[in-house]
mmCIF file of the C-alpha atoms, coordinates in Angstrom:
data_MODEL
# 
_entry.id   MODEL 
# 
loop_
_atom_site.group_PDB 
_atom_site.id 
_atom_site.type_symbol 
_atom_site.label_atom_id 
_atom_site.label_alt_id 
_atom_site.label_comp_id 
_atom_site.label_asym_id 
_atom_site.label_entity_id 
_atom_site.label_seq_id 
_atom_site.pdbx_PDB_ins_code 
_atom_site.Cartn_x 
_atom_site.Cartn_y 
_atom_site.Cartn_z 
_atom_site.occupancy 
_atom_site.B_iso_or_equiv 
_atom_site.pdbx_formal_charge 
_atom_site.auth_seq_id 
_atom_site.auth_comp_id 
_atom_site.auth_asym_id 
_atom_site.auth_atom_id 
_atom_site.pdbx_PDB_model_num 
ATOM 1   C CA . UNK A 1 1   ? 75.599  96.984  116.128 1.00 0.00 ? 1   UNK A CA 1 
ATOM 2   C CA . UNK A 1 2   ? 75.811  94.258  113.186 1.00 0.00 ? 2   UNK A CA 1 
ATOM 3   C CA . UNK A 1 3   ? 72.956  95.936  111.125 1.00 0.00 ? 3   UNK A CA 1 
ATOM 4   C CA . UNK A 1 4   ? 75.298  97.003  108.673 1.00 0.00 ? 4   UNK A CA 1 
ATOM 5   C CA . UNK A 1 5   ? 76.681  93.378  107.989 1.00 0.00 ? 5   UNK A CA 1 
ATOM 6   C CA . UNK A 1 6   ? 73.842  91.320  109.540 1.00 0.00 ? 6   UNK A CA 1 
ATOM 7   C CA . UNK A 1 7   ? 73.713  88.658  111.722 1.00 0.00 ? 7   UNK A CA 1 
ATOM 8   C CA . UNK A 1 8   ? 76.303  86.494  110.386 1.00 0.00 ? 8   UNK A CA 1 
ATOM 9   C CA . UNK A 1 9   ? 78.931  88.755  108.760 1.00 0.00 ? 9   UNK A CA 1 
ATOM 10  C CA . UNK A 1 10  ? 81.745  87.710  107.749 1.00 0.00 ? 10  UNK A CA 1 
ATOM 11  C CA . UNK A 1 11  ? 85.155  88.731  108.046 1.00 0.00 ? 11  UNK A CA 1 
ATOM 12  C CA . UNK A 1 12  ? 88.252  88.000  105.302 1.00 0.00 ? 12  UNK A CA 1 
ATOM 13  C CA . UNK A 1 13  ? 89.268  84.775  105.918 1.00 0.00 ? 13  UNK A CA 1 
ATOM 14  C CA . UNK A 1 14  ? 85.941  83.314  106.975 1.00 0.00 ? 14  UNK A CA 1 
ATOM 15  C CA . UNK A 1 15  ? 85.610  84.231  110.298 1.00 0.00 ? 15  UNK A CA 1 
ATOM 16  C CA . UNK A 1 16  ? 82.032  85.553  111.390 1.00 0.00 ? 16  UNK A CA 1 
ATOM 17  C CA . UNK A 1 17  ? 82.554  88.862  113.125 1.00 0.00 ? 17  UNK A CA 1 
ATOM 18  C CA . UNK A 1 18  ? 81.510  89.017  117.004 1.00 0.00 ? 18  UNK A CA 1 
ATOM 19  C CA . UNK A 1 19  ? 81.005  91.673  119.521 1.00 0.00 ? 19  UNK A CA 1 
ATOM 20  C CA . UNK A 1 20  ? 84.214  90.593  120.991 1.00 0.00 ? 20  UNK A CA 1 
ATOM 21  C CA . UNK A 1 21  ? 85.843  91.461  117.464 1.00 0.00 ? 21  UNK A CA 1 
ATOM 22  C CA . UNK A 1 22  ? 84.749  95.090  117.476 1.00 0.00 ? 22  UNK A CA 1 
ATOM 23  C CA . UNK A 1 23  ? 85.746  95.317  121.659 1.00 0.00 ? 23  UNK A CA 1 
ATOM 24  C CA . UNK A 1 24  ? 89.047  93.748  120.707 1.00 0.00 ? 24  UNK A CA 1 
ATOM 25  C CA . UNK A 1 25  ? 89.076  96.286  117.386 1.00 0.00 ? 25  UNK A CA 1 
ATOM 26  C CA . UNK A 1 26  ? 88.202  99.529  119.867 1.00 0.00 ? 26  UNK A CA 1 
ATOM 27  C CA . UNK A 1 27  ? 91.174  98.508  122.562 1.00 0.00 ? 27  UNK A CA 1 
ATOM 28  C CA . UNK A 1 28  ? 94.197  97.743  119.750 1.00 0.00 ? 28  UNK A CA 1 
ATOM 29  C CA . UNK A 1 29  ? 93.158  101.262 117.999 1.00 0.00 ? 29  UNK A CA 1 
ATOM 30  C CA . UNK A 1 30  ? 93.354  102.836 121.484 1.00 0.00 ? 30  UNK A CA 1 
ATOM 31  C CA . UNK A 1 31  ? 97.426  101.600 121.783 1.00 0.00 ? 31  UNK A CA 1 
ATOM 32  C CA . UNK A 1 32  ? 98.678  101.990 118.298 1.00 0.00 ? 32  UNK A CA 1 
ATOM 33  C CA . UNK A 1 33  ? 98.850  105.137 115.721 1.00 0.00 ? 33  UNK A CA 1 
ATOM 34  C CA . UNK A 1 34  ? 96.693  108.236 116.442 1.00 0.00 ? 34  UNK A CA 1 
ATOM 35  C CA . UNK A 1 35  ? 94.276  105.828 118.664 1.00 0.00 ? 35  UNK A CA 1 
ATOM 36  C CA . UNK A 1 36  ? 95.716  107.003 122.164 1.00 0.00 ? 36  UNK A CA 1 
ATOM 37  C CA . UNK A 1 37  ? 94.709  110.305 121.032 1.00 0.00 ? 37  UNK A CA 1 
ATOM 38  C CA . UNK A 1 38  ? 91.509  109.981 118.942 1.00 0.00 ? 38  UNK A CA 1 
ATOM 39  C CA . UNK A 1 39  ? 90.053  107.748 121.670 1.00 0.00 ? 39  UNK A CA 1 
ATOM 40  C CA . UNK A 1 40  ? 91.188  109.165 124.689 1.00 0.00 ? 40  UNK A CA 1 
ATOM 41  C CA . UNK A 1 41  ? 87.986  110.019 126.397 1.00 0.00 ? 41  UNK A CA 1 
ATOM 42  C CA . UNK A 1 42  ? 87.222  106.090 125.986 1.00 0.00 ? 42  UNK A CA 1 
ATOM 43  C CA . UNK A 1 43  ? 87.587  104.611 129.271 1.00 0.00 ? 43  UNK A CA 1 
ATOM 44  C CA . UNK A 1 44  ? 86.464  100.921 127.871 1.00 0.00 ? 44  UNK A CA 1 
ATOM 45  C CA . UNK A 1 45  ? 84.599  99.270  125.350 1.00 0.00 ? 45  UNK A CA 1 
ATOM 46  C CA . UNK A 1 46  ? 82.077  95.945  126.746 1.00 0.00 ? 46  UNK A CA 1 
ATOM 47  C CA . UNK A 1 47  ? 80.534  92.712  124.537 1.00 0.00 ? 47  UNK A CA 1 
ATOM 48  C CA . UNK A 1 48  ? 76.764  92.761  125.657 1.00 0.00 ? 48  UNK A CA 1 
ATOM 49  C CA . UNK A 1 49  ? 74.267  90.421  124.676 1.00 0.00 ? 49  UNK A CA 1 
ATOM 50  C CA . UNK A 1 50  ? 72.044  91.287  121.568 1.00 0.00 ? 50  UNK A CA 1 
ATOM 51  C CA . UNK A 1 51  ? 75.293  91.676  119.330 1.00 0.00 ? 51  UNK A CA 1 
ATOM 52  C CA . UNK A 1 52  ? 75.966  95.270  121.070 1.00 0.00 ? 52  UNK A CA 1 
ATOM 53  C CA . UNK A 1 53  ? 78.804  96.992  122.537 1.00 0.00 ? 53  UNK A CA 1 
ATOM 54  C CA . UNK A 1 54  ? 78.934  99.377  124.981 1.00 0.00 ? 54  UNK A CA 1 
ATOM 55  C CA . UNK A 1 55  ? 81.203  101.942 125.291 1.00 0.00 ? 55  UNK A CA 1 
ATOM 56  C CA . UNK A 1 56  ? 82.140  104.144 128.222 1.00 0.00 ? 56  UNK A CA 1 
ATOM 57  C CA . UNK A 1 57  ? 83.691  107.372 127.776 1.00 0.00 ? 57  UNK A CA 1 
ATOM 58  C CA . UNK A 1 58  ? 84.980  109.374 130.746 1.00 0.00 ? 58  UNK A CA 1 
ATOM 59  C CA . UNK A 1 59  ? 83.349  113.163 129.145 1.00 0.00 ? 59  UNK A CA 1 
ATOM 60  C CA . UNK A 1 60  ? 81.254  114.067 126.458 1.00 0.00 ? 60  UNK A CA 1 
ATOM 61  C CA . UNK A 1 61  ? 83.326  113.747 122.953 1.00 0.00 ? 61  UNK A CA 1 
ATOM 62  C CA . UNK A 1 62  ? 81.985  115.365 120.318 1.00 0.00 ? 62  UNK A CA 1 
ATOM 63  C CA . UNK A 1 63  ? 84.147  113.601 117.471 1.00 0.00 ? 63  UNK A CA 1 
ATOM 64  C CA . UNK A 1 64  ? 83.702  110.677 119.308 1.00 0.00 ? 64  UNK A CA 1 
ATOM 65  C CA . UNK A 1 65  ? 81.180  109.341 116.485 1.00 0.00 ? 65  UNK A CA 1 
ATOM 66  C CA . UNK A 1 66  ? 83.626  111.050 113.648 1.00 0.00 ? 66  UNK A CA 1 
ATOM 67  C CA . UNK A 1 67  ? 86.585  108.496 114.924 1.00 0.00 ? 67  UNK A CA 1 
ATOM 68  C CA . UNK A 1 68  ? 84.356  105.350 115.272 1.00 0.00 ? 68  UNK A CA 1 
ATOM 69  C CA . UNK A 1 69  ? 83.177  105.568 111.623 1.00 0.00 ? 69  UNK A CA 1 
ATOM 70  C CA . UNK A 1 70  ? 87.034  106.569 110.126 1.00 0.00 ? 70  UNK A CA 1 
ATOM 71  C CA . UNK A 1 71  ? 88.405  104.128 108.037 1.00 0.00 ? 71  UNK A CA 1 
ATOM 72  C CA . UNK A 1 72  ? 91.325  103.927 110.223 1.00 0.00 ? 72  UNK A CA 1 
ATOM 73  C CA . UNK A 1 73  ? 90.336  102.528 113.056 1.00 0.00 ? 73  UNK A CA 1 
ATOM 74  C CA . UNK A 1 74  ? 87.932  99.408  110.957 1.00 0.00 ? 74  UNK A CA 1 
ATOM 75  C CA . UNK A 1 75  ? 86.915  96.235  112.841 1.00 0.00 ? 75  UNK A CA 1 
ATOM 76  C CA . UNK A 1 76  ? 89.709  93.372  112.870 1.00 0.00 ? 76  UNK A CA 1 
ATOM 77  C CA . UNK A 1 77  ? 89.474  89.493  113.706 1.00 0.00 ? 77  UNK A CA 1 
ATOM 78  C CA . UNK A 1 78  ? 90.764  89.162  116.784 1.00 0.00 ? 78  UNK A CA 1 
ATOM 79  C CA . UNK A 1 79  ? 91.672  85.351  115.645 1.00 0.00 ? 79  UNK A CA 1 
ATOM 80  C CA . UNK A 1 80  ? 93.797  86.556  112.538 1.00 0.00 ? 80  UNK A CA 1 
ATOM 81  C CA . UNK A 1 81  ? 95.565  88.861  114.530 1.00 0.00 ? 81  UNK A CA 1 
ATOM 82  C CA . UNK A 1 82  ? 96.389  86.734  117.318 1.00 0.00 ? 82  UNK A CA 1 
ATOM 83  C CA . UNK A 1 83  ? 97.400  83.877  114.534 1.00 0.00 ? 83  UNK A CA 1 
ATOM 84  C CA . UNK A 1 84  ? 99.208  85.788  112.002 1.00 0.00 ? 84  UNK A CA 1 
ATOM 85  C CA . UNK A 1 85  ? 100.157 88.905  114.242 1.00 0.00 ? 85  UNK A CA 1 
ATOM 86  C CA . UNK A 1 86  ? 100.453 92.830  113.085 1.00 0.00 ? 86  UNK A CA 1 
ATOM 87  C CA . UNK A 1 87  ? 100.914 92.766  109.672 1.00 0.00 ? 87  UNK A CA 1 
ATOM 88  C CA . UNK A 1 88  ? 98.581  93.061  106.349 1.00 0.00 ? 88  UNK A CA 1 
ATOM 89  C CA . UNK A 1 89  ? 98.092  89.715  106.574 1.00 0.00 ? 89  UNK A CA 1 
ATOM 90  C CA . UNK A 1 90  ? 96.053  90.656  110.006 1.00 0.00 ? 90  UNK A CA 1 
ATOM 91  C CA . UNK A 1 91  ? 93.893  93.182  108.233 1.00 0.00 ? 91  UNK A CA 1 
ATOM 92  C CA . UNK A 1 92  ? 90.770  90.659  108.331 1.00 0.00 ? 92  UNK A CA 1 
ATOM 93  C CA . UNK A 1 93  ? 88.176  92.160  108.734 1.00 0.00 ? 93  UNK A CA 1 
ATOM 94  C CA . UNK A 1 94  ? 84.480  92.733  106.896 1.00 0.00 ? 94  UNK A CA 1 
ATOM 95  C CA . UNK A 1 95  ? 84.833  94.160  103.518 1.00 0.00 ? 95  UNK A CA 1 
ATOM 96  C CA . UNK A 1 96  ? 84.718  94.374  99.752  1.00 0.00 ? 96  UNK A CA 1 
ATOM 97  C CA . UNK A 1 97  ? 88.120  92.381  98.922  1.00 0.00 ? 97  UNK A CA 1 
ATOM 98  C CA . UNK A 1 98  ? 90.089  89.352  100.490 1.00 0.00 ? 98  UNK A CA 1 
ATOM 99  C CA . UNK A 1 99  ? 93.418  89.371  101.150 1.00 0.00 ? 99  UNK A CA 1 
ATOM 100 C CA . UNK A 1 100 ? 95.297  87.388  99.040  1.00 0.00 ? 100 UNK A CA 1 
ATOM 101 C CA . UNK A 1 101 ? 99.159  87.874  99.041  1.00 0.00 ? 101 UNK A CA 1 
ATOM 102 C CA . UNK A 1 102 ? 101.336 90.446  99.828  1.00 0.00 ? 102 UNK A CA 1 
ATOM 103 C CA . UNK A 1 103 ? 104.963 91.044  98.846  1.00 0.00 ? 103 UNK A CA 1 
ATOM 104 C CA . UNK A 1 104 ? 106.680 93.933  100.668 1.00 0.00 ? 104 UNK A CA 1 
ATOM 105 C CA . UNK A 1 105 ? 108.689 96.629  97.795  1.00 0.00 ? 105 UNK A CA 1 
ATOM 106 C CA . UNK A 1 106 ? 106.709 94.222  95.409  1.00 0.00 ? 106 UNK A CA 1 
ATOM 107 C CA . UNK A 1 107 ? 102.894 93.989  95.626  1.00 0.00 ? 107 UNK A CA 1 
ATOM 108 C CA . UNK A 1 108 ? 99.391  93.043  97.350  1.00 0.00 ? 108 UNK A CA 1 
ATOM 109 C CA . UNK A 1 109 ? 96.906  90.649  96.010  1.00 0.00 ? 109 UNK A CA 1 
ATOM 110 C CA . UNK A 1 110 ? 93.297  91.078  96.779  1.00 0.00 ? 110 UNK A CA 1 
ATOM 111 C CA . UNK A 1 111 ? 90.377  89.725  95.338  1.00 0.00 ? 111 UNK A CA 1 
ATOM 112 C CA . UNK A 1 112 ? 86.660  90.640  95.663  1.00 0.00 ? 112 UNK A CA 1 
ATOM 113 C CA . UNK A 1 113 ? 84.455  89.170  98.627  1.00 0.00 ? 113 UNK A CA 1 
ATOM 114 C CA . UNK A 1 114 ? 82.069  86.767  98.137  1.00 0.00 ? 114 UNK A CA 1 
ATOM 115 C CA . UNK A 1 115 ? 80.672  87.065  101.689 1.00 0.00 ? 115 UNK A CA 1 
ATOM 116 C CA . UNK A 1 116 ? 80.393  91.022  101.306 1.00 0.00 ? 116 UNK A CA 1 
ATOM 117 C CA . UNK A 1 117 ? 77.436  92.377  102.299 1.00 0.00 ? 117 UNK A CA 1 
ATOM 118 C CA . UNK A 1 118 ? 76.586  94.621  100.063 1.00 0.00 ? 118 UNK A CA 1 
ATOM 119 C CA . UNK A 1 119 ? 76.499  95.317  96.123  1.00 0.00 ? 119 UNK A CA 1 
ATOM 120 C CA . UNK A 1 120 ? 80.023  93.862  94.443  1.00 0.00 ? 120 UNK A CA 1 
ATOM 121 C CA . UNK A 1 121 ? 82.668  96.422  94.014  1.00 0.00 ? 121 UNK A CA 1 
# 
């Protein structure tokens, strides 16, 4: 599951991304936006050992695949969101550029990753 960021990858803020992340990720998509939609056919997502997740769908989906690697849905902290709640600030999740500051009508702030996995952006 973690192949693409390894065994320790790290979200924004400094958090190292878990299984229970990319379950809690799967189940907030599911209730907000296009999720209930794009997901329907997911009955749940499950943390497994091994740094998998398993996810049961309720009939074959053949965009199933498609949705899970759109940039839309992504993989959040669960931590960041439950601290800081839904806005950018909660966007922390594995990538290129930390989250810095954001002013609403004004501007964001981000700065490249230190912790990214792969080459600097």
């Amino acid at each position: 599951m973690f192949s693409r960021y390894g065994d320790n990858g790290k979200m924004h803020g400094g958090n190292i991304l878990t299984t229970d992340d990319v379950v809690y990720s799967i189940d907030r998509f599911r209730k907000v936006a296009i999720g209930p939609s794009a997901l329907a056919p997911v009955v749940c997502a499950t943390a497994l050992p091994g740094n998998q997740v398993e996810v049961t769908i309720e009939a074959a989906f053949v965009r199933l695949l498609r949705t899970f690697t759109d940039v839309s849905i992504g993989i959040y902290s669960k931590a960041a969101i439950e601290k800081v709640g839904n806005d950018v600030r909660s966007t922390l999740r594995p990538g290129s550029y930390n989250f810095v500051e954001f002013i609403p009508g004004n501007r964001m702030v981000l700065e490249v990753s230190d912790d990214y996995w792969a080459e600097k952006p």
